[in-house]
C-alpha positions, 0 to 999 in steps of 0.5 A: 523478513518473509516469515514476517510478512507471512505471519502478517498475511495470515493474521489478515486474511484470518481477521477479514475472514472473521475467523480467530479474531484475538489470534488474528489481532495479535499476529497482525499487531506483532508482524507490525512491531516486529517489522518496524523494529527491525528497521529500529530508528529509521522509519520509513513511508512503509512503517507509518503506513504500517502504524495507520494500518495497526490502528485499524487492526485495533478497531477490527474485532468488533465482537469476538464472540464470533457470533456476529461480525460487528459493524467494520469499521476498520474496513471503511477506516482503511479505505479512507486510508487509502483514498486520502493517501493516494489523492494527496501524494497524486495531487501533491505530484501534479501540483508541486512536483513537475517532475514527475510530469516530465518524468525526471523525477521518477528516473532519478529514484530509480538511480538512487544509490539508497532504493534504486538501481535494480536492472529493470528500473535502470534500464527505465530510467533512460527511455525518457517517453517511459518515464513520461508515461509512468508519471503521468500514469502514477498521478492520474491512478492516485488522483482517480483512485477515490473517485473510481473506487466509489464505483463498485462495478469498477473496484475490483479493476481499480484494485487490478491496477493498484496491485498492478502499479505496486508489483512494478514498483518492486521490480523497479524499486528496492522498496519491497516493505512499502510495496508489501505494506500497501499491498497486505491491506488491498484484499480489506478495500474489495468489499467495505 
């Protein structure tokens, strides 16, 4: 798995950079199956995000004589991923999930049998005022992430948090493909 994710890493980094861009297509492309394969028929957040992701990695080259970087249109493709996919689950939470409101929600995945139950996220789900907080935290950073993103001065803090909010999730959630999923796109949002 950590291979994979590495090999994802370097495909990305390499492609953002506009270095290699066939190999980098290609290592980016196949982390991507070899990781949704792994999972084989249960798809999960993480592997459709993951799809949208490859998608933009077939719109990235652009040229790849390597003389140019093209218009990066995978660039902006991707930060219209992110900006619809936090304000839709941000306003879907506020709207139609009064849970995570009060927080209940947020403690009863940190109890499930399925992706829960690591120490920390045990231990958070029963300081109700935490959960509270945390809720409330989550919908204003995925209803707000659009509107500060469009901020450039802001950005770079914006992504702070996000990463900040992502690392929390993976100490305590056992989610760690949707963690680094989200994550493995974040360095393509700082300059569109």
């Amino acid at each position: 798995g950590w291979i994979v994710y590495g090999v994802l890493l370097l495909g990305s980094a390499t492609l953002i950079a506009g270095r290699l861009p066939r190999v980098s297509v290609v290592l980016v492309v196949a982390a991507h199956v070899v990781l949704c394969l792994e999972e084989r028929l249960n798809y999960k957040g993480y592997d459709r995000l993951m799809f949208w992701q490859a998608f933009a990695i077939l719109l990235a080259p652009g040229r790849v004589d390597g003389a140019k970087t093209a218009v990066p249109i995978a660039r902006y493709y991707l930060t219209l991923l992110f900006m619809c996919l936090y304000a839709s689950t941000g306003w879907y939470k506020f709207l139609d999930e009064p849970g995570w409101q009060d927080g209940s929600t947020l403690a009863t995945h940190m109890l499930d049998m399925n992706f829960g139950l690591l120490p920390l996220g045990v231990w958070a789900s029963r300081q109700s005022w935490l959960m509270v907080l945390m809720g409330w935290a989550t919908i204003v950073f995925e209803i707000g992430f659009p509107l500060l993103w469009l901020i450039r001065r802001v950005r770079p803090w914006l992504l702070l948090v996000g990463v900040s909010f992502h690392l929390g999730i993976l100490m305590m959630l056992n989610v760690p493909n949707f963690v680094w999923a989200s994550l493995i796109a974040y360095p393509m949002l700082l300059n569109p």
